[in-house]
C-alpha positions in Angstrom: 4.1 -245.9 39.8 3.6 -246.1 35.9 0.6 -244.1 34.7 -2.7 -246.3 34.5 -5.1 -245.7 32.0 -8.5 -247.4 30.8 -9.7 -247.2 27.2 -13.2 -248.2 25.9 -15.0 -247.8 22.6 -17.7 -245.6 21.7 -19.7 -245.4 18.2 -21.2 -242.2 17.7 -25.0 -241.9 18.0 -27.3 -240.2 15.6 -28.2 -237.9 18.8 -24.5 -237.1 19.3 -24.6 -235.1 15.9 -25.3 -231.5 14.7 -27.2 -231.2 11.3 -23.8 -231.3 9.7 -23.1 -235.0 11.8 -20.5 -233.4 13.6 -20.3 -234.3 17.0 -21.5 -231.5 19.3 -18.6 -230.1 21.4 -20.4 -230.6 24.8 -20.8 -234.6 23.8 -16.9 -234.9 24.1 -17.2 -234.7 28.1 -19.7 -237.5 28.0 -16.8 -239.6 26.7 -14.3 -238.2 28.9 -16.9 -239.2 31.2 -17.3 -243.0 30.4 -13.7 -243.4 30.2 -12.8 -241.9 33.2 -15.8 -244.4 34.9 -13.6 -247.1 33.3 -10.5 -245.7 34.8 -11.9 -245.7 38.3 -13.2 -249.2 38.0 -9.8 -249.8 37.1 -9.0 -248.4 40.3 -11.3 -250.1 42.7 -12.6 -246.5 43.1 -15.8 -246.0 41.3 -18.2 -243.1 42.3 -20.3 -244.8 44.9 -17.3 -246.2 46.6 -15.9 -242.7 46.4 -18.8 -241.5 48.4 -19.0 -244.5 50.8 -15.5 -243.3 52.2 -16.8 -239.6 53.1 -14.7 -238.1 49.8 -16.4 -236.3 46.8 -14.2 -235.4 43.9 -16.0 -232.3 42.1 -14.7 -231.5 38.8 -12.7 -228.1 39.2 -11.2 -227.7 35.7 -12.2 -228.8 32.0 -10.4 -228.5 28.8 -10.6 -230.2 25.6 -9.2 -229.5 22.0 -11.0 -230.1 19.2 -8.0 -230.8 16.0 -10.9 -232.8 13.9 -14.0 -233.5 14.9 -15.8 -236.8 15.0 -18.9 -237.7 13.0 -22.3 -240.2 12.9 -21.4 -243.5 13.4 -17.7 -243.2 14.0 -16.2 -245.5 16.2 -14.1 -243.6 18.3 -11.3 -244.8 21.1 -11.4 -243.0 24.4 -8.5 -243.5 26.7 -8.0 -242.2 30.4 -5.3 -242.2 31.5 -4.1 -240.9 35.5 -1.2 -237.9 35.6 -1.4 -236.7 38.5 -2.8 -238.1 42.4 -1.0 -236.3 44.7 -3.3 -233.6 45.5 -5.9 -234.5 42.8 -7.1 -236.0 40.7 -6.0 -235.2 36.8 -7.1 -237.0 34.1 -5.8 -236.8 30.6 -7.9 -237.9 27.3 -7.7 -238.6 24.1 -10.2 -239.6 21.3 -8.9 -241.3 18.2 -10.7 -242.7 15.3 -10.9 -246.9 16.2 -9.5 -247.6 12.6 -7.2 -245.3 11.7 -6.0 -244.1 14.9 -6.2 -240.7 13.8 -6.1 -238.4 16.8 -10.0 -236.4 17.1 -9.5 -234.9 20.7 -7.7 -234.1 23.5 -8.5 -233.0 26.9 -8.4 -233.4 30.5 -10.1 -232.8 33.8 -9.0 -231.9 37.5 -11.0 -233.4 40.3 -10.2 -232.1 43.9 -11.1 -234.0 46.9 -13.5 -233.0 49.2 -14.6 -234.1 52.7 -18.1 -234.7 52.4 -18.9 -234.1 56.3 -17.2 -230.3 56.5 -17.0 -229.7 52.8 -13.6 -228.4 53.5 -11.3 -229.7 50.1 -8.9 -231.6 51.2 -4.8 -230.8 50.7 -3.7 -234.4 50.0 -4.7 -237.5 49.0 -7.2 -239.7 50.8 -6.0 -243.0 52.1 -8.9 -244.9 50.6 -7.4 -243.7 47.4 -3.8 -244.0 48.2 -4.6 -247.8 49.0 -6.2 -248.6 46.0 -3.6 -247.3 43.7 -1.0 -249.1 45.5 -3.0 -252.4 44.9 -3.4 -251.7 41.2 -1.3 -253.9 39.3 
């Protein structure tokens, strides 16, 4: 199955900003976080239908790269993009400036499944994730 990914557009805030309008390092996962929403829409598998079907996904693992940072009013584009299913859930990122397409960011997260009845994690992927991936077009 080809990678699927979901990209979206955020300008950056006034509140995003340091007194230098940089953005703040910790604002970067709220991005990750709206693409990745994206991403699982994409999927059919948002977060309240991950939790209808008995699985939580915790966040395990983090990491972003910072090779320029962003600034007030930027328009930056925030793809998400699926690696890796299998066992998890990893999701690359990138943040680009909208215009130039200049690369700002890099990152991704790890999201292991987890029965929400035992909260044992689970080794494999969930069928009501398996399903909805082969359905994605």
């Amino acid at each position: 199955m080809p990678r699927l990914s979901a990209t979206l557009d955020v300008d950056v805030p006034f509140f995003d900003v340091d007194a230098m309008d940089i953005v703040w390092h910790g604002h970067y996962v709220k991005y990750f976080e709206l693409a990745r929403c994206a991403l699982l829409e994409r999927i059919d598998y948002n977060y309240p239908q991950m939790k209808a079907s008995g699985i939580e996904w915790p966040v395990v693992d983090l990491r972003i790269r910072y090779p320029r940072p962003a600034r007030f009013n930027q328009r930056l584009r925030v793809r998400a993009t699926l690696t890796d299913w299998e066992s998890r859930l990893r999701i690359a990122y990138e943040v680009v400036d909208a215009e130039s397409g200049a690369r700002l960011t890099r990152g991704h997260t790890v999201q292991v499944p987890v029965d929400m009845a035992s909260g044992k994690r689970l080794s494999h992927c969930p069928d009501a994730l398996l399903t909805r991936l082969e359905n994605v077009t």
